[in-house]
C-alpha positions as CSV (number, residue, x, y, z in Angstrom):
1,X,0.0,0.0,0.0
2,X,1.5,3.7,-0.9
3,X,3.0,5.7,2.0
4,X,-0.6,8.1,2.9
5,X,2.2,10.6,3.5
6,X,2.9,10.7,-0.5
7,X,-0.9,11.7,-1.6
8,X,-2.4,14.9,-0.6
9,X,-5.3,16.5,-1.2
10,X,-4.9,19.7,-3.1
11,X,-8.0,21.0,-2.3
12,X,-7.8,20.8,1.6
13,X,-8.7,24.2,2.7
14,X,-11.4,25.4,5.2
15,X,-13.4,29.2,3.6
16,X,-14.6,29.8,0.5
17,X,-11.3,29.0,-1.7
18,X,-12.7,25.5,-1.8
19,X,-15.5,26.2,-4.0
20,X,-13.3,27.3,-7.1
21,X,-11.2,24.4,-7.0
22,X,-14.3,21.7,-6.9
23,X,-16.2,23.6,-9.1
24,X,-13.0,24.3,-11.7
25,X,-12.6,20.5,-10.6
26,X,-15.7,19.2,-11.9
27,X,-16.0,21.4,-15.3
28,X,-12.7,19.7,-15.8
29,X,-14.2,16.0,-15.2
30,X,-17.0,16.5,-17.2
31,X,-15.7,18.2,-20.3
32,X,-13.2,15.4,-20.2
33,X,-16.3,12.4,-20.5
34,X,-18.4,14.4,-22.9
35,X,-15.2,15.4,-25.3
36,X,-14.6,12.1,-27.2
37,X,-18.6,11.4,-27.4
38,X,-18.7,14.8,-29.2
39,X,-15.5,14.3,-31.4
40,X,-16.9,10.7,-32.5
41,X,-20.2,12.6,-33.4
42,X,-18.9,14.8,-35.6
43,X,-16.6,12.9,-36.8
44,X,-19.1,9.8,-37.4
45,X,-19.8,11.0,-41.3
46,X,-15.9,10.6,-42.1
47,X,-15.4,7.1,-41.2
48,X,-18.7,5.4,-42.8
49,X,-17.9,1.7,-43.7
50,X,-14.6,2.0,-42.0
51,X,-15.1,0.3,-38.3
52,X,-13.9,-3.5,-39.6
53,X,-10.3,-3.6,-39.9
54,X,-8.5,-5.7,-41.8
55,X,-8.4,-9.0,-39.7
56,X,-11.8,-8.7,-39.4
57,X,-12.4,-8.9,-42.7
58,X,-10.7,-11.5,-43.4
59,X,-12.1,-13.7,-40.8
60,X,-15.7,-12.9,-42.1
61,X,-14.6,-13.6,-45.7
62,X,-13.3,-17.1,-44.3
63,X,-16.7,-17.0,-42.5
64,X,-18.3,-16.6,-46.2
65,X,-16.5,-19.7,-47.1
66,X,-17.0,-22.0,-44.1
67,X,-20.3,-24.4,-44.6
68,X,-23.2,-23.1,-42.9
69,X,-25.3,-24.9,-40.6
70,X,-28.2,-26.9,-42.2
71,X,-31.3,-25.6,-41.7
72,X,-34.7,-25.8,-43.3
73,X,-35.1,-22.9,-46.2
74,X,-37.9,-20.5,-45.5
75,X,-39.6,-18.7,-48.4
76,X,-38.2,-20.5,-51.2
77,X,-41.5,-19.7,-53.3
78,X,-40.3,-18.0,-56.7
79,X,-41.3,-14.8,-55.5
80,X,-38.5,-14.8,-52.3
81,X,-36.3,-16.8,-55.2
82,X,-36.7,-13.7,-57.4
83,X,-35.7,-10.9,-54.7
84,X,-33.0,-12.7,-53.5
85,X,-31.5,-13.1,-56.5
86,X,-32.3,-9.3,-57.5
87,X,-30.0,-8.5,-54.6
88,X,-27.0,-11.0,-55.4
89,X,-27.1,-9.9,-59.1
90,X,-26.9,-6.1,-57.3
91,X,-24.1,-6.7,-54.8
92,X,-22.1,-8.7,-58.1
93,X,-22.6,-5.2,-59.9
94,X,-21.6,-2.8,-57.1
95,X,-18.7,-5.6,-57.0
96,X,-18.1,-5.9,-60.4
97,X,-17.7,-1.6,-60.7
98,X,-15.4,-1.7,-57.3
99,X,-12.9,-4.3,-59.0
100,X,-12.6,-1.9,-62.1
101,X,-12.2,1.6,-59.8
102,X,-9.3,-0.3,-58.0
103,X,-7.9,-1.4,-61.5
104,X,-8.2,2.0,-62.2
105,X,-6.5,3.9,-59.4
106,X,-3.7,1.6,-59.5
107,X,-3.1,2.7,-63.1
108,X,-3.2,6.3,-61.8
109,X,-1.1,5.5,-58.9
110,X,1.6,3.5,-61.7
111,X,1.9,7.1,-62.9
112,X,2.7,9.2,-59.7
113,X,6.2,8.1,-58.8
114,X,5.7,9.8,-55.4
115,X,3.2,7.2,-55.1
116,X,4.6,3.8,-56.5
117,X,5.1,2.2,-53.5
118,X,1.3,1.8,-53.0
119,X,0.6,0.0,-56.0
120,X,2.8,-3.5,-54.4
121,X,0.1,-3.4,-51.4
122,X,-3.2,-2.7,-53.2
123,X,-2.5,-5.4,-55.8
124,X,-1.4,-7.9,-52.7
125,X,-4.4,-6.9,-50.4
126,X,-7.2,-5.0,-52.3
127,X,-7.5,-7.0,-55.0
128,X,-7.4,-10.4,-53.8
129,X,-9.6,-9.5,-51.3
130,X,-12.3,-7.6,-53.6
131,X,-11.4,-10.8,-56.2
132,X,-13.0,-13.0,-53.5
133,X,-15.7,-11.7,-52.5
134,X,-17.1,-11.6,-56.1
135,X,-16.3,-15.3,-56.4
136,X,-18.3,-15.7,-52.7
137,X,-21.6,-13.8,-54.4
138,X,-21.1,-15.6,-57.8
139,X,-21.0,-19.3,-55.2
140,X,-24.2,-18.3,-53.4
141,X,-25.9,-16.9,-56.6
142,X,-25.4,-20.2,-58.3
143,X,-26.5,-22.2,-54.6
144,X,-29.7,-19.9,-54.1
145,X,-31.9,-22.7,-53.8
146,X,-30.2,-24.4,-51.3
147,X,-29.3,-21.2,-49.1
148,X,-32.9,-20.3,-48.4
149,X,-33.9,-16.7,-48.3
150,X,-32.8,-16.0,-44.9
151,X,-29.3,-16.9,-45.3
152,X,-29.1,-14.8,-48.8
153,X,-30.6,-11.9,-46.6
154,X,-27.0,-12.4,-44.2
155,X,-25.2,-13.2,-47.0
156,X,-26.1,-9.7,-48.7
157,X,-26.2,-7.6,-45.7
158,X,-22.4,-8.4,-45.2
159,X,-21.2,-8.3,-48.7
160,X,-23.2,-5.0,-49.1
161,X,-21.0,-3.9,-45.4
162,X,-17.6,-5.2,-47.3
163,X,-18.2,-3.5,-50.1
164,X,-18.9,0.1,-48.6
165,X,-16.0,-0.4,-46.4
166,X,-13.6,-1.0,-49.5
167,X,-15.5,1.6,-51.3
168,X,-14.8,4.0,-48.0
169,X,-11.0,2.7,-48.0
170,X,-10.5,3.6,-52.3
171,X,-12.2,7.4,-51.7
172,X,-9.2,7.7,-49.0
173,X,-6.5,6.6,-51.4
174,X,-7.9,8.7,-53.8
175,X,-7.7,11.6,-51.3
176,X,-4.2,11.1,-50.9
177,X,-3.6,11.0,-54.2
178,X,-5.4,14.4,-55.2
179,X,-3.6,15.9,-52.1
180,X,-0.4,15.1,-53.9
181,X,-0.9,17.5,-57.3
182,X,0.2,20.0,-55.6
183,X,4.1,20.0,-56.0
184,X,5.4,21.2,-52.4
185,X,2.7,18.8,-50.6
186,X,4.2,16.6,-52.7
187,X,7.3,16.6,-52.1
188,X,6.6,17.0,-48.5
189,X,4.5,13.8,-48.0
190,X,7.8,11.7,-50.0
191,X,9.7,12.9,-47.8
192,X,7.6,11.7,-44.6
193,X,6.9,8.7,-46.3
194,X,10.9,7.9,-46.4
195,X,11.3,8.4,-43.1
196,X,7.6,6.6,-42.0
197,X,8.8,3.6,-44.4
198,X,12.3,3.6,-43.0
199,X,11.4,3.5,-39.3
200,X,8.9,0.1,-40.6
201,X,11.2,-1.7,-42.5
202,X,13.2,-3.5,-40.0
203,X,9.9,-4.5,-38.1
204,X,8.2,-5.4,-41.7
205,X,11.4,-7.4,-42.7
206,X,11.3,-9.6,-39.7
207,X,7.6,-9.9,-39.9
208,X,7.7,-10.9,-43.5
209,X,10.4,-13.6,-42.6
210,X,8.6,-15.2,-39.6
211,X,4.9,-14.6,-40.3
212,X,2.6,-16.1,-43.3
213,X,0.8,-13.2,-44.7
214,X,2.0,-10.1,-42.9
215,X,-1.4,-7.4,-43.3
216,X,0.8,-4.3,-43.0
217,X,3.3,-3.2,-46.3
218,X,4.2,-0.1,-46.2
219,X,3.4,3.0,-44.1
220,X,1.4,6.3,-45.9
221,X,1.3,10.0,-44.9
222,X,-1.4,12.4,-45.2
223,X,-1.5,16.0,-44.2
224,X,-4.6,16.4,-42.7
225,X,-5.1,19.0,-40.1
226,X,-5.1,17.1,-37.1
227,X,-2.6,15.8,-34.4
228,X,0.0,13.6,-35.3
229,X,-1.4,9.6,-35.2
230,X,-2.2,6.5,-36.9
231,X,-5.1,4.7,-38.0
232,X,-6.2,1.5,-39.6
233,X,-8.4,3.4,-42.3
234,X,-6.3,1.5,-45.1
235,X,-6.0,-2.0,-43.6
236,X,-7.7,-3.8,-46.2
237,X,-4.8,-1.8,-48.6
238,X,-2.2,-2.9,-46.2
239,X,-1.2,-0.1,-45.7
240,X,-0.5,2.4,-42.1
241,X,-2.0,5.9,-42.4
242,X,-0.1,8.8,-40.8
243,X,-2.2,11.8,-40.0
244,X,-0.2,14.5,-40.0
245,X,-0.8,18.0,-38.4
246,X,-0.7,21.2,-40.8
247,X,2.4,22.7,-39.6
248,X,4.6,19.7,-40.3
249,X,6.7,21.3,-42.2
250,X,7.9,23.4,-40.3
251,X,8.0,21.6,-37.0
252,X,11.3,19.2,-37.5
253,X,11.4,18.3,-33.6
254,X,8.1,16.5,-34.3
255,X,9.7,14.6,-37.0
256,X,10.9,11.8,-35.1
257,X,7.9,11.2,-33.2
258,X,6.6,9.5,-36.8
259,X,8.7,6.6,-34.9
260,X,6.2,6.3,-32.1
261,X,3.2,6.3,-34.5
262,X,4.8,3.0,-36.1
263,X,5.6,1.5,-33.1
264,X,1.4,1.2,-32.8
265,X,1.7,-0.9,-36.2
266,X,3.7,-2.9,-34.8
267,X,1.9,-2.7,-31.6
268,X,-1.3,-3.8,-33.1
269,X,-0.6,-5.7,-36.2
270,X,2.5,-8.2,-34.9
271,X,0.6,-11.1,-34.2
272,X,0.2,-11.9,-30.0
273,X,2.4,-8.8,-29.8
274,X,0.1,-6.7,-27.7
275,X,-1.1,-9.6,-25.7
276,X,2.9,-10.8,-24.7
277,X,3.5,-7.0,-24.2
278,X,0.4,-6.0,-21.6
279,X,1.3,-9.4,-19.8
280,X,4.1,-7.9,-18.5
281,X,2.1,-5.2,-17.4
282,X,2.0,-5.0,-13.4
283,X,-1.4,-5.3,-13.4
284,X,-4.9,-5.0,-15.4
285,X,-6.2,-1.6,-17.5
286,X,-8.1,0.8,-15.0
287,X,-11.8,0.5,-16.1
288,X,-13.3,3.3,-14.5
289,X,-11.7,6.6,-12.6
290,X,-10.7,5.9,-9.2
291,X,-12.5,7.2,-6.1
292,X,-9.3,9.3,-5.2
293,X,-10.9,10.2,-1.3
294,X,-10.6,6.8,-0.4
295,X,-6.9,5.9,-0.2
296,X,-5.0,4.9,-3.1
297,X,-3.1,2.0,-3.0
298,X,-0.5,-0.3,-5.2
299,X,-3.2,-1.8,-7.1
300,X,-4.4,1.7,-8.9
301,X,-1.1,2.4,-9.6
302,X,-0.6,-0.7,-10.9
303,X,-3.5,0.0,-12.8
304,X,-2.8,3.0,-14.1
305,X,0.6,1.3,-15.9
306,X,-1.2,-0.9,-17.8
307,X,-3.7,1.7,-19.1
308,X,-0.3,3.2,-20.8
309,X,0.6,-0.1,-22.2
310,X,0.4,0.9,-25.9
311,X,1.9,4.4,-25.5
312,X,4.6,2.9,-23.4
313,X,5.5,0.6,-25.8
314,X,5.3,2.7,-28.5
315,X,7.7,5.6,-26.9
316,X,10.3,2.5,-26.1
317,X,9.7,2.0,-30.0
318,X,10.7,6.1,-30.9
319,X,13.1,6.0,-28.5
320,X,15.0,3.2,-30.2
321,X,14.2,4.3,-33.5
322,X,15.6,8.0,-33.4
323,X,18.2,8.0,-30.1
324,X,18.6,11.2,-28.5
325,X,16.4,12.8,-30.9
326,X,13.9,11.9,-29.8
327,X,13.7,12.6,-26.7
328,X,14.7,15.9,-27.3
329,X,11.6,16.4,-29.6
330,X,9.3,14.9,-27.1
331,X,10.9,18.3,-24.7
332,X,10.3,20.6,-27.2
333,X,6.5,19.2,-28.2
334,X,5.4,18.7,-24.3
335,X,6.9,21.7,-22.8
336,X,4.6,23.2,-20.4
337,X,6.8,25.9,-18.9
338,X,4.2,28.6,-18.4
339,X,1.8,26.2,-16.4
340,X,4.5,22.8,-15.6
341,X,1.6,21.4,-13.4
342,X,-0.3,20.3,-16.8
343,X,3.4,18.1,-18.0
344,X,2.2,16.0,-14.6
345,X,-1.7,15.9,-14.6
346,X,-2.9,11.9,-15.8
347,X,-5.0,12.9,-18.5
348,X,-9.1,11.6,-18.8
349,X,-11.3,10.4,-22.0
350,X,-14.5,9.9,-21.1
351,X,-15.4,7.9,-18.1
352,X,-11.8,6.2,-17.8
353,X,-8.0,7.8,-17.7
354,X,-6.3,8.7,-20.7
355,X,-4.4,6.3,-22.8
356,X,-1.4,8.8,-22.9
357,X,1.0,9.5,-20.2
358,X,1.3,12.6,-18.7
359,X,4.3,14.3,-20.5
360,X,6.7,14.2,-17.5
361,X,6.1,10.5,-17.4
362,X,6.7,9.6,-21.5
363,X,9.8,12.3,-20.9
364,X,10.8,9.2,-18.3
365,X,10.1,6.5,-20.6
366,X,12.4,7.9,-23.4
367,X,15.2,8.7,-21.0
368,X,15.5,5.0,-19.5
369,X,15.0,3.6,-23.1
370,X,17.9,5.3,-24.0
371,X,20.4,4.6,-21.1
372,X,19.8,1.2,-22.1
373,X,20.8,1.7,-25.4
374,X,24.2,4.0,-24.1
375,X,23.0,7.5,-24.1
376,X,22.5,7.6,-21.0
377,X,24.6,11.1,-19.8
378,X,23.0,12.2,-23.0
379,X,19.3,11.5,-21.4
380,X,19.9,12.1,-17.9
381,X,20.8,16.0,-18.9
382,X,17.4,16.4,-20.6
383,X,15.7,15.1,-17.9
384,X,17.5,17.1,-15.4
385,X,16.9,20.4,-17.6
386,X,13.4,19.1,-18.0
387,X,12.9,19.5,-14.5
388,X,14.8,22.8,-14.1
389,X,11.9,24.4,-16.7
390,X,9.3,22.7,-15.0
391,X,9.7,24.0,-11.1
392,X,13.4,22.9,-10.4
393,X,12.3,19.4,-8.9
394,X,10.5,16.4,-9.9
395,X,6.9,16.8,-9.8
396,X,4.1,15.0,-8.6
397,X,1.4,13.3,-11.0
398,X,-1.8,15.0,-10.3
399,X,-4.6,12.1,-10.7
400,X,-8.2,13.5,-11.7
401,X,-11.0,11.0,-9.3
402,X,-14.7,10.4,-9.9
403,X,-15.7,13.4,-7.7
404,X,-14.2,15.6,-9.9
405,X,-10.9,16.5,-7.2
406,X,-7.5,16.0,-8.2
407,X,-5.1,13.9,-5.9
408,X,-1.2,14.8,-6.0
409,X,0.7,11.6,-6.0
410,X,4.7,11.8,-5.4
411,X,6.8,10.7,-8.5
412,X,8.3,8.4,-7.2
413,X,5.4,5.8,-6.3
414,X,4.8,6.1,-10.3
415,X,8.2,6.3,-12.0
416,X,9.8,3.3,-9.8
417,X,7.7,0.6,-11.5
418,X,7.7,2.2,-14.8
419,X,11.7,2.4,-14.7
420,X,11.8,-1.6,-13.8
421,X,8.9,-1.8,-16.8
422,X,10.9,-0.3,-19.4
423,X,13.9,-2.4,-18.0
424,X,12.3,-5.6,-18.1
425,X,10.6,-4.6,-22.0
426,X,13.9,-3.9,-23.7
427,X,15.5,-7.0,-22.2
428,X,12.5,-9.5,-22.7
429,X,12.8,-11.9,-25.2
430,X,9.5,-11.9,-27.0
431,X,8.2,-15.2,-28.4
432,X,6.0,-13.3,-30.9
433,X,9.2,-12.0,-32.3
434,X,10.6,-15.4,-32.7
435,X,12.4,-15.3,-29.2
436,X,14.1,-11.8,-29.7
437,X,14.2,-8.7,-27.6
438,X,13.5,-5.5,-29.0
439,X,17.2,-4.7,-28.9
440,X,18.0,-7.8,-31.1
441,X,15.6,-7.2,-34.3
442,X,18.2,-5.9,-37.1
443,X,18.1,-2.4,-37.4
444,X,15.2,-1.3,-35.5
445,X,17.5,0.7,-32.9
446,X,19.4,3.8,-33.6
447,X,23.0,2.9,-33.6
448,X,26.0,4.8,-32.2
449,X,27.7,4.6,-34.9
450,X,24.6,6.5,-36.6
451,X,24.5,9.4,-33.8
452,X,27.7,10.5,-34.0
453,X,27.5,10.1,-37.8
454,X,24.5,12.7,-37.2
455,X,27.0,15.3,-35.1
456,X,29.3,15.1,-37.8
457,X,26.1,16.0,-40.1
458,X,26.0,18.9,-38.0
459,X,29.2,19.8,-38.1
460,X,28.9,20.0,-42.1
461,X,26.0,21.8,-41.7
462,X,26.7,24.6,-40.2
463,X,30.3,24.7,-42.6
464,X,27.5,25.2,-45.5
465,X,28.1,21.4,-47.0
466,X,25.2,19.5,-48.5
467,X,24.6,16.3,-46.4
468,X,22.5,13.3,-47.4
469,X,22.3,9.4,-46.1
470,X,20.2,6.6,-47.6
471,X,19.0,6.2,-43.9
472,X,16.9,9.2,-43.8
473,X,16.6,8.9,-39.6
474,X,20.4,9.9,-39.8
475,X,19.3,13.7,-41.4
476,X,16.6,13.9,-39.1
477,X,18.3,13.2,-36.1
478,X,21.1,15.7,-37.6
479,X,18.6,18.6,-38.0
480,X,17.2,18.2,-34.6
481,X,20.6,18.2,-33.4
482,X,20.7,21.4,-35.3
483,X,18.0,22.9,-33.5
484,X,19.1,22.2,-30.2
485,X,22.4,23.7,-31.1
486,X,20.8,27.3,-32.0
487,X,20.6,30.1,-34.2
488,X,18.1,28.7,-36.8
489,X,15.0,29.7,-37.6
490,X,12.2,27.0,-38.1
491,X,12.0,27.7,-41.3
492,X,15.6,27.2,-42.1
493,X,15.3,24.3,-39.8
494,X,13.1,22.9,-42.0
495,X,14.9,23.5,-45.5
496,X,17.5,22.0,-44.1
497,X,15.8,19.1,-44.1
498,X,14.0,18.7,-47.0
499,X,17.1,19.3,-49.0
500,X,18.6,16.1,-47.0
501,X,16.1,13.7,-47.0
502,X,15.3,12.2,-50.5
503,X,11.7,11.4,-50.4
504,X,10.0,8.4,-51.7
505,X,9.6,8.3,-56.1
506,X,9.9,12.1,-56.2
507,X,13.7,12.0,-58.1
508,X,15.1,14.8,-55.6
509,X,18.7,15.2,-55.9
510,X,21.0,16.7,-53.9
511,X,21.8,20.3,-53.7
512,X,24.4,22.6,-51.9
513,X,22.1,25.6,-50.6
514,X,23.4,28.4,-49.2
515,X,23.1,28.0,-45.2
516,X,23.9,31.1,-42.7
517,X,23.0,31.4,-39.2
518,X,21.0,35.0,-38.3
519,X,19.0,36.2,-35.7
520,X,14.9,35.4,-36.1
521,X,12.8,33.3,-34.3
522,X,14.6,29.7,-33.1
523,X,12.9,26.8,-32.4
524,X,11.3,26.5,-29.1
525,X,14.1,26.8,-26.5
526,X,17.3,25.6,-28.4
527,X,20.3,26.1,-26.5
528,X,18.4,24.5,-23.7
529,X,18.6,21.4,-25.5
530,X,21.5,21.7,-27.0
531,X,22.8,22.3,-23.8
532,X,21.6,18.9,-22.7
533,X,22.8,16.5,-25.5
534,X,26.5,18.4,-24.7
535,X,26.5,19.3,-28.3
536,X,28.4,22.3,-27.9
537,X,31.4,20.0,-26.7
538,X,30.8,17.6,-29.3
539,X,31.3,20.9,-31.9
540,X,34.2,22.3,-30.8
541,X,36.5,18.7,-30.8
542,X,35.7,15.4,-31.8
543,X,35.8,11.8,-30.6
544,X,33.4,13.0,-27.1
545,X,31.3,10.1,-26.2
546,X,27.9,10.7,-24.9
C-alpha cells in the first residue's frame, strides 16, 4: 500500500477558496467524458464503412467460405427466389464496378512516382480481397436454392457492409492521391513517407520472414489538419496511415515522433504482440476513474501502468528508433513551462483515464530507453533540464477522481515501476518475435555509430556542406541536433531538411544551398537542448562520447 504521507489532497482548505477548485474541478471531469462522445459525433460521417479492420475482414470472408449450418429454407417460393436473387445480381454489380475503380486507381497510382510504393500493397491486399468476395456472391448466386432466403438476406447484408468499407477505404486513397498535385505537398508527403517507411522496415522485414501473410506493407502519410497519429483506415490496402498536423513542415522536432506512430503498427498488427507485451504489465487496464478520497493504494497504480501499455511501448519504439532525438523532440512538443503542473496531470477520456501518459512521465520513458541503449549522460541531462523548466524538482502526477478533485501523487510511487517496466521490456525476449528482444531485431535501434555520424552531419551543416544518407533517420536526427544547437529559424530548420532527405519516387537530388546562421525566431528553447545532449562540446573537438 502507498506511504498516505505521499498523496495529498490539493483541495484541503477550510473558507470559500474551496469552492473554485471543486467547481473548476468538476468542469474539468466532465468536459473530459463528454469530449470524445462529441468528437466521434462529428466525426461519425468521415469514417462510414470504415469500423472492420482488416483482420476482421478477413475472418468474415473465411466465414463466407466455411459451410453453414443446415437448416430448413424458409420462403423459397419464386417470389422470395426472385428478390434474393435481385440482390445477389446487385451486390455482383456494385462488386463488379469496385474491381474496375481499383484497377483504375492503380493505373493512376503506376503514374505518380511519389506514389509507387502503394501499388505492391493494393494489388497484394485490395485485389485479392475484392477478387474474393465476387467469387463468394457468384457461389451463393449459383446455390440460391439451397441457401434459403434468410441466409441470402445475411449473406447480402455483409457483402453489401464489405463492399462500402472497400469503397470508404478507395475514396481515402484517392484523397491522398489528389492531395499530392500540388508540387510542395508533394514533395513534402515523400519525404515523410521515407522516413515513415524507413522507421517500418526492420519490423516489416522480420515480420515478412517469420509470419505467413503479414497485413501491414508499407506506411502512408497524409497532411490532414489534425494531431499527429495512426489509423487503420487503409488496412484492407495494407497499408498504415499517418495523419499528420498542418504545420509539419515546419515543426522538425516533431519529425521523429513519426517513430512512435509506427511503433502502434507494430503494436497492433505483430501477431500476440500486444497480448505478450500487456502481460508484463504490473497489473490489469483501469476500467473506470478511481475514487481518489478513499486511499490509493499499489493496485491503482498498478492499474494506471497498464492503461499506458500501448503508449509505453510505442515511446520505447521512438526512443530506439531515433536515439537522443527523440527525446529531445518529445521536450520541445510537451513543454509546459508557463503552467509545468499540466506536464504532470494523468489525462481523462471519457469515463476512464487517458491512454497517454502525462508528459513528465513519456519524458521518463524515453530517457530509460535510452540509457539502455548507451546514451544515458546524453538522457539524464534532458531530464535534469526538463525538470529545471518545470519547477526545479521532480513533480508529482496529479490524478483526476470520480468526484471531480485532483489527488497529488509523489513521482516516485509512479516512475519506480515504470523504470523496472521499461527495463524488463527492452531486455525480454518476445516469443512473438521469434524469441528476440526489441534490442536484437536488425536495425530497428538507432545505432551509435549513426548518432555520431549525425553530429558530424551537424558539423557540415553549419560549414555550408550539403549532407545526405540513404538512412533518412540519420538527417533527421542531424537537424534536430541542429535545433538544439541554435541560431536557426524553423523555417531554415526545415529546408535544411527537406534538402537532406530524398523522399519516396519524387527523383530529388542533392543540392548545396546556401546556409547562414541569423538572428529570427529559433525553435522552441534551443540552447536549452542543445545544452543537454553536450553538443556544444561535441562541436568544438571530436571523438566526445555521450
Amino acid at each position: 500500500m502507498i506511504d498516505p504521507a505521499s498523496i495529498e489532497l490539493l483541495q484541503q482548505r477550510n473558507g470559500p477558496e474551496d469552492w473554485i477548485y471543486i467547481v473548476i474541478g468538476v468542469i474539468y471531469l466532465l468536459w473530459s467524458i463528454f469530449k470524445p462522445l462529441l468528437k466521434r459525433f462529428l466525426q461519425s460521417d468521415d469514417k462510414e464503412g470504415s469500423t472492420a479492420s482488416g483482420v476482421e475482414i478477413g475472418d468474415l470472408l473465411k466465414e463466407l467460405e466455411a459451410p453453414q449450418p443446415q437448416t430448413t429454407p424458409r420462403g423459397n417460393d419464386e417470389e422470395s427466389r426472385g428478390r434474393g436473387k435481385e440482390k445477389l445480381e446487385a451486390v455482383i454489380s456494385r462488386a463488379t464496378t469496385l474491381q474496375t475503380a481499383i484497377q483504375e486507381l492503380i493505373a493512376e497510382i503506376e503514374l505518380t512516382p511519389s506514389m509507387f510504393h502503394f501499388v505492391a500493397p493494393l494489388e497484394a491486399n485490395l485485389q485479392p480481397q475484392v477478387a474474393e468476395l465476387v467469387r463468394g456472391v457468384h457461389a451463393d448466386l449459383r446455390a440460391i436454392d439451397a441457401l434459403g432466403t434468410s441466409a441470402v438476406e445475411q449473406r447480402t447484408t455483409r457483402y453489401e457492409r464489405y463492399i462500402r468499407y472497400y469503397n470508404s477505404t478507395l475514396r481515402l486513397i484517392t484523397k491522398i492521391l489528389r492531395s499530392r498535385d500540388a508540387r510542395a505537398v508533394r514533395d513534402l508527403l515523400a519525404d515523410a513517407d521515407r522516413v515513415a517507411d524507413r522507421c517500418f522496415d526492420p519490423m516489416r522485414s522480420f515480420a515478412e520472414t517469420h509470419f505467413d501473410n503479414y497485413p501491414v506493407k508499407s506506411a502512408v502519410c497524409l497532411l490532414e489538419g489534425r494531431d499527429l497519429a495512426v489509423s487503420n483506415q487503409l488496412a484492407a490496402a495494407g497499408l498504415a496511415l499517418i495523419h499528420l498536423p498542418d504545420d509539419f513542415a515546419q515543426n522538425v522536432t516533431l519529425w521523429p515522433a513519426i517513430a512512435h506512430e509506427i511503433g502502434h503498427v507494430a503494436y497492433l498488427t505483430f501477431p500476440g504482440l500486444a497480448e505478450e507485451f500487456t502481460r508484463l504489465m504490473p497489473g490489469r487496464p483501469a476500467q473506470q476513474l478511481f475514487w481518489v478520497t478513499q486511499q490509493l493504494t499499489s493496485q491503482h497504480i498498478d492499474e494506471l501502468i497498464a492503461t499506458w501499455a500501448e503508449e509505453l511501448f510505442a515511446d520505447i519504439f521512438g526512443a530506439m528508433q531515433f536515439g537522443p532525438a527523440y527525446i529531445i523532440g518529445q521536450t520541445t512538443q510537451f513543454g509546459s513551462v508557463d503552467e509545468p503542473r499540466l506536464a504532470a496531470l494523468i489525462g481523462v477520456n471519457g469515463a476512464r483515464y487517458d491512454e497517454h501518459p502525462p508528459p513528465q512521465l513519456r519524458i521518463l520513458v524515453a530517457s530509460q530507453a535510452l540509457e539502455y541503449l548507451g546514451y544515458g549522460t546524453a538522457a539524464h541531462k534532458v531530464v535534469e533540464r526538463w525538470d529545471k523548466l518545470h519547477g526545479g524538482r521532480r513533480a508529482d502526477y496529479f490524478l483526476p477522481g470520480i468526484e471531480g478533485n485532483l489527488v497529488a501523487i509523489d513521482a516516485e510511487v509512479i516512475e519506480e515501476p515504470v523504470r523496472d517496466l521499461v527495463a524488463r521490456v527492452l531486455d525480454y525476449q518476445f516469443a512473438t518475435i521469434g524469441g528476440y528482444s526489441l534490442r536484437s531485431v536488425p536495425g530497428l535501434a538507432f545505432a551509435e555509430n549513426q548518432h555520431y555520424g549525425a553530429v558530424r552531419d551537424v558539423e557540415q551543416m553549419i560549414a555550408g556542406d550539403q549532407v545526405s544518407h540513404l538512412d533518412p533517420r540519420e538527417m533527421v536526427a542531424a537537424i534536430v541536433y541542429l535545433a538544439a544547437q541554435g541560431g536557426y529559424t524553423e523555417r531554415d530548420l526545415a529546408t535544411l531538411l527537406r534538402r537532406s532527405v530524398v523522399g519516396l519516387g519524387v527523383g530529388e537530388h542533392a543540392e548545396t544551398p546556401e546556409y547562414r546562421t541569423r538572428p529570427g525566431r529559433a525553435a522552441a528553447d534551443p540552447q536549452a537542448w542543445f545544452e543537454a545532449v553536450v553538443l556544444h562540446d561535441v562541436l568544438r573537438r571530436s571523438g566526445l562520447r555521450l
